[in-house]
C-alpha positions, -999 to 999 in steps of 0.1 A, spaced: 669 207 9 644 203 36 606 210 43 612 241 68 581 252 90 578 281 115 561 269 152 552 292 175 542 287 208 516 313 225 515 313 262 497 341 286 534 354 284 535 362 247 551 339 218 582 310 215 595 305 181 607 272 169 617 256 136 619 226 124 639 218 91 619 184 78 584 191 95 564 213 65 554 186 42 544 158 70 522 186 90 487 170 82 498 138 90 517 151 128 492 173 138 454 157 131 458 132 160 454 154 189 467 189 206 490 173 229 510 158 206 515 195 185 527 207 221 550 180 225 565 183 188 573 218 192 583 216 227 611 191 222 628 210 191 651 225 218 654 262 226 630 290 212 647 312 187 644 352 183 616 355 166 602 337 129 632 323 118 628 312 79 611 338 59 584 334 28 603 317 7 615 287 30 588 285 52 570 258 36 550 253 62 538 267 99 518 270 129 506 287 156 497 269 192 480 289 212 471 269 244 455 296 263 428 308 233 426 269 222 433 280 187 459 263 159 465 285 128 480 267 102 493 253 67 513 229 55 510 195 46 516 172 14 484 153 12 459 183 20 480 219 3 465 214 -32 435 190 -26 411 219 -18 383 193 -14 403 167 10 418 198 31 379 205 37 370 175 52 402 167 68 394 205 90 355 192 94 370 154 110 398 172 131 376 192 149 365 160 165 398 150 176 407 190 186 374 192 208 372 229 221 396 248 197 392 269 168 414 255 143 420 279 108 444 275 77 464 301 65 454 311 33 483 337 37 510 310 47 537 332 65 521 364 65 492 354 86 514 337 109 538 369 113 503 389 114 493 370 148 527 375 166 525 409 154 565 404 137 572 429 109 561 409 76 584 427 52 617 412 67 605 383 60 590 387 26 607 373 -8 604 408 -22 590 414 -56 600 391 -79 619 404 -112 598 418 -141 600 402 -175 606 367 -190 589 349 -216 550 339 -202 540 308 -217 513 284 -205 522 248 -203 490 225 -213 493 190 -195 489 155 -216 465 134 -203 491 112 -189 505 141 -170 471 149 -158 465 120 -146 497 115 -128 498 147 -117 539 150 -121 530 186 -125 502 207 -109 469 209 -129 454 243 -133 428 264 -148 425 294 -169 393 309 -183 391 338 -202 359 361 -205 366 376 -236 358 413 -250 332 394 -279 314 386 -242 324 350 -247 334 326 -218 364 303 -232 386 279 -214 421 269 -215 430 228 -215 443 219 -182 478 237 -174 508 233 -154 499 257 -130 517 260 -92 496 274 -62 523 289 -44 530 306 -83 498 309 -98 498 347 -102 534 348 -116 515 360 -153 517 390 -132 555 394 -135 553 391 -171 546 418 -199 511 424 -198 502 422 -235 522 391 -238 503 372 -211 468 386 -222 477 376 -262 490 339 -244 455 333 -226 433 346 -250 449 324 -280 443 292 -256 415 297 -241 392 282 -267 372 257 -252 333 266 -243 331 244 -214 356 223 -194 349 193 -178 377 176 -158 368 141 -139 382 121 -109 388 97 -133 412 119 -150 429 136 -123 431 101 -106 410 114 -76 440 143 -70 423 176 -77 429 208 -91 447 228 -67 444 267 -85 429 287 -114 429 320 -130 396 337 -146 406 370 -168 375 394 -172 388 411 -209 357 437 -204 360 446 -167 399 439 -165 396 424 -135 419 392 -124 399 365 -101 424 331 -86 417 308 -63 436 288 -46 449 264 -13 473 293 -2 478 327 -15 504 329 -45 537 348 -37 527 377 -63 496 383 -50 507 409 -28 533 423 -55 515 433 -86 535 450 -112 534 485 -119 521 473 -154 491 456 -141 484 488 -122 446 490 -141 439 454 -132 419 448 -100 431 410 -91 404 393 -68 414 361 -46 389 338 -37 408 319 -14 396 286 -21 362 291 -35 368 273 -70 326 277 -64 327 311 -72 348 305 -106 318 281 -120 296 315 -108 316 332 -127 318 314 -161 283 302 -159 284 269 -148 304 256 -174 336 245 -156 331 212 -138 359 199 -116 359 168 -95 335 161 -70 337 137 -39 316 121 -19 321 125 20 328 87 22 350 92 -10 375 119 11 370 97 45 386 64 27 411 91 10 421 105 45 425 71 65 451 61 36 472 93 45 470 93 74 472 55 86 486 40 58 513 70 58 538 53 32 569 66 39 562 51 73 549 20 64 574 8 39 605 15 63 590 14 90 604 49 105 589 68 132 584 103 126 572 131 149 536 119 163 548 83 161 570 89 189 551 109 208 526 80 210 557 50 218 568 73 245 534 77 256 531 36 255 565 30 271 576 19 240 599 48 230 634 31 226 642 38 194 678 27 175 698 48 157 678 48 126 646 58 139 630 23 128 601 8 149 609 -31 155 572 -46 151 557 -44 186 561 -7 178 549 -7 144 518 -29 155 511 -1 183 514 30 165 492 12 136 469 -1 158 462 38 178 462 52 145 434 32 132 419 34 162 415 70 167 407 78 134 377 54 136 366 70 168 365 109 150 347 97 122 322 84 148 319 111 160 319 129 128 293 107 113 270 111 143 264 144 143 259 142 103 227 121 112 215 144 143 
């Protein structure tokens, strides 16, 4: 199938478009080290197409590289998409290694990056999605919650009595969160008032097994008003049935802040320590497993062999262990020397 991301290239000249097919879900790991290795990555996947090749529903991930601004726009990733708290610190630690340039996510995915370039977004929209189906919320075990197989969300009602009632955990997709919005309207509002139950909700680290909770959905009965947050903007956001017409839906981006605000202080999600999200980020990204059990050198791996003189590669893409021991060894290295960094201005 394929983890497809859109890279663009801004010069003084205007924009190259590249695409890679694998890239989207090892972004965070390829891009934190430093700028030149992004420019080398997209430089070498061969010629610049016409334009933003795979559209919102491929693109899983994207950039843009613009070396004359100093500015990376971006999202992607498989360690930092749905760990709000972790993508946070991993932006306030790459700043150190991306001295000089404004670095954003795209809480829009593919329509900010189309928005930059100024490309037409609606040719490469999914288009709204088909009304109906059966809406039904999915509430996770504890075992499922603690494993994760399935994305943990939250829904809290604020019902018409003026009560504030939450849902258990539910399965509950970022990219899909807002998909209740496809579905009949009385059906979905008769669905989350029935579950929503609970008075408070309390969710630990313990229980989540220091993942997080990567989305929610807070239904105002009284002011019908809709308020999500999430890592990136949900596909229906932006495609609202004709049925929800008298519903005003309010994204918060990530602010899962302003959802406690919102039901009082009665939701409590996992917290993390700074040093708790540093030892979390140097497993990622050092101890990057796919990489360490095979032994495989992806995209920034050979960037720094080549860099090395090391670069000779077999057919498989496997480091022998001089290579291995070098890109560990920079790896750890670096990393140490931004949270250094990081760390000393935390004290100035």
């Amino acid at each position: 199938m394929g983890h497809r991301a859109n890279l663009v290239y801004a010069t003084d000249k205007g924009f190259d478009f590249y695409r890679d097919s694998w890239i989207a879900y090892r972004l965070d790991k390829e891009i934190f080290w430093h700028p030149d290795f992004v420019e080398s990555i997209i430089l070498s996947r061969g010629q610049p197409q016409n334009g933003i090749q795979y559209d919102e529903i491929w693109a899983e991930g994207g950039l843009i590289f613009n070396t004359p601004q100093k500015e990376l726009l971006w999202y992607g990733g498989d360690e930092v998409i749905t760990h709000i708290p972790l993508r946070r610190h991993y932006m306030k630690l790459m700043h150190y290694a991306w001295e000089g340039w404004t670095l954003r996510w795209a809480y829009n995915r593919l329509r900010e990056i189309a928005d930059y370039t100024g490309q037409l977004f609606d040719n490469l929209s999914s288009k709204p999605y088909p009304f109906g189906g059966n809406f039904q919320l999915y509430m996770l075990s504890a075992d499922e919650l603690l494993n994760q197989y399935d994305p943990a969300g939250v829904i809290s009602v604020h019902h018409l009595d003026d009560t504030i009632r939450f849902a258990p955990p539910v399965y509950l997709e970022p990219f899909d969160s807002l998909d209740c919005l496809r579905s009949p309207m009385q059906q979905v509002l008769t669905e989350v008032q029935q579950k929503a139950t609970l008075p408070e909700l309390k969710i630990t680290n313990e229980q989540v097994n220091n993942n997080s909770i990567g989305c929610a959905i807070h239904f105002d009965m009284i002011e019908h008003k809709i308020y999500t947050w999430s890592s990136v903007a949900p596909l229906a956001l932006h495609y609202k049935h004709q049925e929800w017409e008298d519903w005003k839906i309010i994204w918060l981006e990530d602010r899962y802040e302003d959802h406690i605000a919102l039901t009082d202080g009665r939701l409590h999600l996992p917290t993390y320590t700074d040093d708790e999200l540093t030892a979390q980020l140097r497993d990622a990204l050092i101890w990057d497993m796919p990489n360490y059990h095979t032994g495989r050198a992806f995209y920034a791996d050979r960037i720094m062999l080549e860099q090395a003189g090391l670069g000779t590669l077999d057919n498989t893409g496997k480091m022998n262990d001089t290579q291995f021991d070098y890109v560990l060894n920079y790896k750890t290295q670096r990393f140490d020397e931004i949270v250094t960094k990081w760390r000393a201005d935390q004290k100035s």
